[in-house]
C-alpha positions in Angstrom: 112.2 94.1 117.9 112.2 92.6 114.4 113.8 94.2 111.2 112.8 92.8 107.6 114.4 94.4 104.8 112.2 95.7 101.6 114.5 95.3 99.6 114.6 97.9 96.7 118.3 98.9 95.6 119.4 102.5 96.6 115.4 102.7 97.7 115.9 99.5 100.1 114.5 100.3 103.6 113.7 98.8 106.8 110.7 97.6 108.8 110.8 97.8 112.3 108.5 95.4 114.1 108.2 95.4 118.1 106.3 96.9 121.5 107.4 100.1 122.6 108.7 102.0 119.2 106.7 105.3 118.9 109.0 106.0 122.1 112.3 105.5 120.1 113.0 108.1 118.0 116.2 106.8 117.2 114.2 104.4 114.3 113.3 108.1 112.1 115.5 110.7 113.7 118.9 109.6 112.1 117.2 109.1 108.6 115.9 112.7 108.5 117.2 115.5 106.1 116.5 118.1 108.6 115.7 118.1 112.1 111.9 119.4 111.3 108.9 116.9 110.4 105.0 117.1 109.8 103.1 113.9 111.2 100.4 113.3 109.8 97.6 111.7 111.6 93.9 111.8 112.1 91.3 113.3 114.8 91.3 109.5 116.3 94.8 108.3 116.4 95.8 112.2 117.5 94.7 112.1 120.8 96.4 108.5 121.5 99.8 108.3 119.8 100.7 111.7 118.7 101.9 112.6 121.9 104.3 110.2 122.7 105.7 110.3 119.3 106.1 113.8 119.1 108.2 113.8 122.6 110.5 111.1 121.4 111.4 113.4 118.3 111.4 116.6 120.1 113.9 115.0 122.5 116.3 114.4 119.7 115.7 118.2 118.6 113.3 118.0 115.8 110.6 120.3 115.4 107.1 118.6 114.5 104.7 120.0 113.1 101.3 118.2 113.6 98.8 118.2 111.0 95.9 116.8 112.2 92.8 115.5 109.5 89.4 114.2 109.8 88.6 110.3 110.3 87.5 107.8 107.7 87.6 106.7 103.9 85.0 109.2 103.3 88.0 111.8 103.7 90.7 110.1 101.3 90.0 112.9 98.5 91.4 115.8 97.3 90.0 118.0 99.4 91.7 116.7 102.6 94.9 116.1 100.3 94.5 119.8 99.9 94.5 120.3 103.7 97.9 118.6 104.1 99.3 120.7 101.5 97.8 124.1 103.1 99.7 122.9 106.5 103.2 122.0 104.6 103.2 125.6 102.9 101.7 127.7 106.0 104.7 126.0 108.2 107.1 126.7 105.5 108.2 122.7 105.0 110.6 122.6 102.4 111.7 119.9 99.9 113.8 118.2 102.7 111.4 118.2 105.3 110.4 114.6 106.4 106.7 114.0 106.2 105.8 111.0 109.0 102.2 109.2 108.5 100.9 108.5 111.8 97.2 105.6 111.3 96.0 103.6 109.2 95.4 102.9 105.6 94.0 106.3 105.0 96.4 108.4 106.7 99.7 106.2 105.2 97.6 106.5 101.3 97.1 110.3 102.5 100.2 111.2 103.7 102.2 109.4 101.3 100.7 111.0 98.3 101.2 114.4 99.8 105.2 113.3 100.2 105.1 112.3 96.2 104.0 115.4 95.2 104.9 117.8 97.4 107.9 120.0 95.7 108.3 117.0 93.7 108.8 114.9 96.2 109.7 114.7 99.8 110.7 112.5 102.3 108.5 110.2 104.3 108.1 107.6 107.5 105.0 104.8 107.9 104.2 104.7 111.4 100.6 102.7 110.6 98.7 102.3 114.1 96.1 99.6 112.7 96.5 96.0 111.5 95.8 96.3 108.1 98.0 99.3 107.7 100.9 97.0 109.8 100.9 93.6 107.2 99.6 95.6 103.8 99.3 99.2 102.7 102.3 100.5 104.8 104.8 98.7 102.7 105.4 98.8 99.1 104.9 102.5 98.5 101.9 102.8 96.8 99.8 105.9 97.8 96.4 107.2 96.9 93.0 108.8 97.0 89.6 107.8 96.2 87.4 108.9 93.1 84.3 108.6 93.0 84.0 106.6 90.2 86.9 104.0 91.5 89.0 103.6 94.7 93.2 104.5 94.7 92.2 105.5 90.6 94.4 108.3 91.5 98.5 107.9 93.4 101.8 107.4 93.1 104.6 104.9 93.6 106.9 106.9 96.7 108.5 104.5 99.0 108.8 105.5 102.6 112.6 105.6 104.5 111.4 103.3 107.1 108.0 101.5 108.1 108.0 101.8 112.4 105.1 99.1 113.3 104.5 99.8 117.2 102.8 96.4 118.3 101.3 98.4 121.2 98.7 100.8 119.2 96.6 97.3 118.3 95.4 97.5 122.0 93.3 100.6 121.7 92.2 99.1 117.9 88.1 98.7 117.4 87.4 94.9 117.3 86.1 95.5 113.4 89.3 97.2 112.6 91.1 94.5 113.8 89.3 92.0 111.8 89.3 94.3 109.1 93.5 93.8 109.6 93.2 90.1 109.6 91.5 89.7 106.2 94.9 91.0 104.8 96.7 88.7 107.0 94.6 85.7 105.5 94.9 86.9 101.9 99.0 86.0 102.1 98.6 82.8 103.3 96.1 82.2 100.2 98.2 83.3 97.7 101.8 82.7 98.6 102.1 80.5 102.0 100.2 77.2 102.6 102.0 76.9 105.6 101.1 79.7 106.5 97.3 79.4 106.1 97.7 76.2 107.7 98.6 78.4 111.1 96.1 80.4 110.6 93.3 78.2 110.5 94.6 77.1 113.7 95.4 80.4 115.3 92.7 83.1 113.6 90.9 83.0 117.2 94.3 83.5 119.4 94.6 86.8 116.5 90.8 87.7 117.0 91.7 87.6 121.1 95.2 89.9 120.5 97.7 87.4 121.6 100.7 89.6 121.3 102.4 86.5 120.2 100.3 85.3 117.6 99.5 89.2 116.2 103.5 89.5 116.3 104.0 86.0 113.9 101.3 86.9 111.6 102.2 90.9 111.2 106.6 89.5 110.9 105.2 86.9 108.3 102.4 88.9 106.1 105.2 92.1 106.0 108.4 89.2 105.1 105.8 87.7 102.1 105.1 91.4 101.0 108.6 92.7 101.1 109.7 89.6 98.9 107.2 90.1 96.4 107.5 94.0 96.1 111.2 93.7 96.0 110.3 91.5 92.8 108.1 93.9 91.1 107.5 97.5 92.7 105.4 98.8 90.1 103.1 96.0 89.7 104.1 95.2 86.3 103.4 91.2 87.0 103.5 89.2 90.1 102.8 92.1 92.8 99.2 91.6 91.0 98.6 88.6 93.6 98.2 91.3 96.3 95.2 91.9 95.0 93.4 88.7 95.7 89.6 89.7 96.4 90.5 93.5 95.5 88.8 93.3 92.5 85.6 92.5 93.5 86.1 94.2 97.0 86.8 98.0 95.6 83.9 97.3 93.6 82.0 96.4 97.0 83.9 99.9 98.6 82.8 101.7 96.0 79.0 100.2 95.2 78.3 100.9 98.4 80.3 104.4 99.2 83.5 105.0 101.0 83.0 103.7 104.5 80.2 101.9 104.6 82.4 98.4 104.8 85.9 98.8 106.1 88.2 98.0 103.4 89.6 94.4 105.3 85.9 93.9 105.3 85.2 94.4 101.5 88.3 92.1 100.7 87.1 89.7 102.6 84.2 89.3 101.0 86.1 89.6 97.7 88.3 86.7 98.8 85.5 84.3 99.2 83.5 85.1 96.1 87.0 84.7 94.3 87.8 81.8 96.1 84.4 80.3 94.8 85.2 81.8 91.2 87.8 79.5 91.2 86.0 76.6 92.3 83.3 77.2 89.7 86.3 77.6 87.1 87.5 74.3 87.9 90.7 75.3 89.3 90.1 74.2 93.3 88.2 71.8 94.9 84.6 72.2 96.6 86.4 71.9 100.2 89.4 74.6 99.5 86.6 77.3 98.4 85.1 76.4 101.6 88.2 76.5 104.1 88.6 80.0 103.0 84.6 81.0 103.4 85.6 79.2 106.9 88.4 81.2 108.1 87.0 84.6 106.9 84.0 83.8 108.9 86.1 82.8 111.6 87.6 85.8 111.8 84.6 87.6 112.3 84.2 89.0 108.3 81.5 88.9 106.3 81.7 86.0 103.6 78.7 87.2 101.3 78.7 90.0 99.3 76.1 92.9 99.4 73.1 93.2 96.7 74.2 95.2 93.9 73.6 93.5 90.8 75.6 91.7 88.6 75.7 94.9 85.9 76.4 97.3 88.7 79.7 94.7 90.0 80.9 94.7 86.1 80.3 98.5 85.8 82.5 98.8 88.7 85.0 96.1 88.4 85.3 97.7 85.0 86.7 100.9 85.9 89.3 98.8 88.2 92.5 100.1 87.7 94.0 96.9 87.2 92.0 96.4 83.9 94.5 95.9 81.0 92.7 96.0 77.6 89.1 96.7 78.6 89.4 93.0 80.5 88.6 93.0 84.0 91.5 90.8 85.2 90.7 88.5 88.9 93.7 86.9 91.1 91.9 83.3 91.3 93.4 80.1 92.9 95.2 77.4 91.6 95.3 75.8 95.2 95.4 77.2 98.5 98.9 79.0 98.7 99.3 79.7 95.1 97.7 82.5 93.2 97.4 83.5 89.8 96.1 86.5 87.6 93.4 86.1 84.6 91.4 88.2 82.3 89.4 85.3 81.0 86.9 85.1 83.0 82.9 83.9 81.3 80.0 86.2 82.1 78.3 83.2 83.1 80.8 82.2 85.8 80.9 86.0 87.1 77.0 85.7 87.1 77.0 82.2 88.8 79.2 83.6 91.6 77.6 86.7 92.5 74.0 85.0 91.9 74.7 82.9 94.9 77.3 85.3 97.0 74.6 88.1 97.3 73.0 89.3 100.4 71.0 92.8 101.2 73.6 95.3 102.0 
């Protein structure tokens, strides 16, 4: 097992890295206020993982109480938000009782924002059973649901007590999910680790293929680069912008298209190669850079075009981003492979140019 630090003052907590962990309740059980949880989870991770993770507690003499919500992005709204709540009050959670998210991106956004609001805030565990959930939205603390008029418009900052990444729930994970995982895995080489996206290039197949050795480099690696930069700005008042490389355009894909349609990984992938070749057509990388990355997302089995919605429809979109300042849609572009930057000056023309050419029928 691996440990990484996030690193956040009196708020500093652990990640837990390894095969084997839903089993060892000794990661959450000594953290908890009192010896009663909810897991969250959803109706396809339930039958697989809640099990064994609610005997490892139960052994330790906590009471779980499973809550239990329906798959998919389509559900990340208030009304399934409401469901958790229903389920903390008809079990008669208090204040102190530990909320554990149990899945993916959803559930961890889910769950999480339940825990920040929840009699003002309770405590919480990520246990995220998907890659992308592993190296992104499990750490850092930021929680959220969906709008329809703009994805995670509507969350809050709540950092978790611990993040338990069990190595062993990628083997029942969809092959698109998994790729869907890898698109965030590629994003931190592009924006903070050359290095990194140097291995990558050479390993993205040995990921695609679940060599545990490979998924357990890249997951130790995208988590260490994630930590560091949320440790250096939790509330994304400056550099923790980076994370979104290919965000901008790919919420706009998400929600252009509706919740669900493209996996998340799968719109940001997209987003990272139309930014990538943003950058190129800015002058800021070379012709061969733009296409390394179009060459490793395709590699990894993503899609490197994005769908038809029309240039007005993308600024629409992108324009109710939540990370416009101003009334300026601002884009992390590329200064070179490994280092990342954020602007709000970005032409019409260039935006035009770019999507003219990255389009395909959805």
């Amino acid at each position: 097992m691996k440990t990484l630090t996030v690193a956040l003052g009196e708020r500093s907590y652990p990640i837990y890295i390894g095969a084997g962990l839903l089993a060892r309740a000794e990661l959450i059980a000594p953290r908890l206020p009192q010896s009663k949880v909810a897991v969250v989870t959803d109706s396809t991770v339930a039958p697989l993982y809640l099990a064994p993770l609610k005997r490892a507690l139960e052994a330790r003499g906590v009471s779980v109480v499973p809550i239990t919500l329906p798959d998919g992005e389509t559900h990340k709204n208030w009304e399934t938000l409401n469901r958790i709540f229903d389920a903390l009050l008809e079990n008669r959670c208090e204040r102190n009782t530990a909320l554990v998210a149990l899945g993916g991106g959803v559930i961890g956004d889910l769950a999480g924002f339940a825990a920040a609001v929840y009699q003002r805030g309770m405590p919480w565990f990520q246990v995220p059973t998907t890659l992308l959930a592993q190296v992104d939205s499990a750490v850092g603390g930021k929680t959220a649901i969906n709008h329809p008029l703009g994805k995670n418009m509507i969350g809050a900052f709540h950092q978790p007590l611990a993040v338990v990444t069990d190595l062993d729930t990628l083997a029942t994970l969809p092959g698109r999910e998994l790729a869907a995982g890898i698109a965030e895995v590629i994003k931190y080489g592009l924006i903070r680790d050359r290095q990194f996206f140097d291995w990558l290039e050479q390993n993205v197949a040995r990921l695609v293929q679940r060599e545990p050795e490979a998924l357990a480099n890249a997951i130790e690696r995208s988590c260490a680069i994630k930590a560091e930069i949320v440790a250096l700005d939790e509330r994304e008042t400056g550099e923790r912008a980076l994370l979104n490389f290919g965000h901008t355009f790919g919420h706009a894909i998400e929600a252009g298209l509706g919740y669900g349609s493209w996996l998340h990984g799968e719109a940001v992938a997209a987003g990272m190669a139309l930014a990538a070749r943003l950058s190129r057509r800015l002058g800021l990388i070379a012709t061969d850079e733009a296409a390394r990355v179009s060459a490793i997302v395709a590699a990894a089995g993503l899609p490197v075009q994005a769908p038809e919605l029309g240039l007005e429809r993308y600024l629409e979109l992108m324009g109710r981003d939540k990370k416009v300042q101003g009334g300026r849609i601002r884009f992390v572009l590329l200064r070179r492979i490994g280092e990342a930057f954020v602007s709000d000056q970005v032409p019409r023309e260039a935006l035009a140019e770019v999507l003219g050419e990255s389009q395909v029928h959805a």
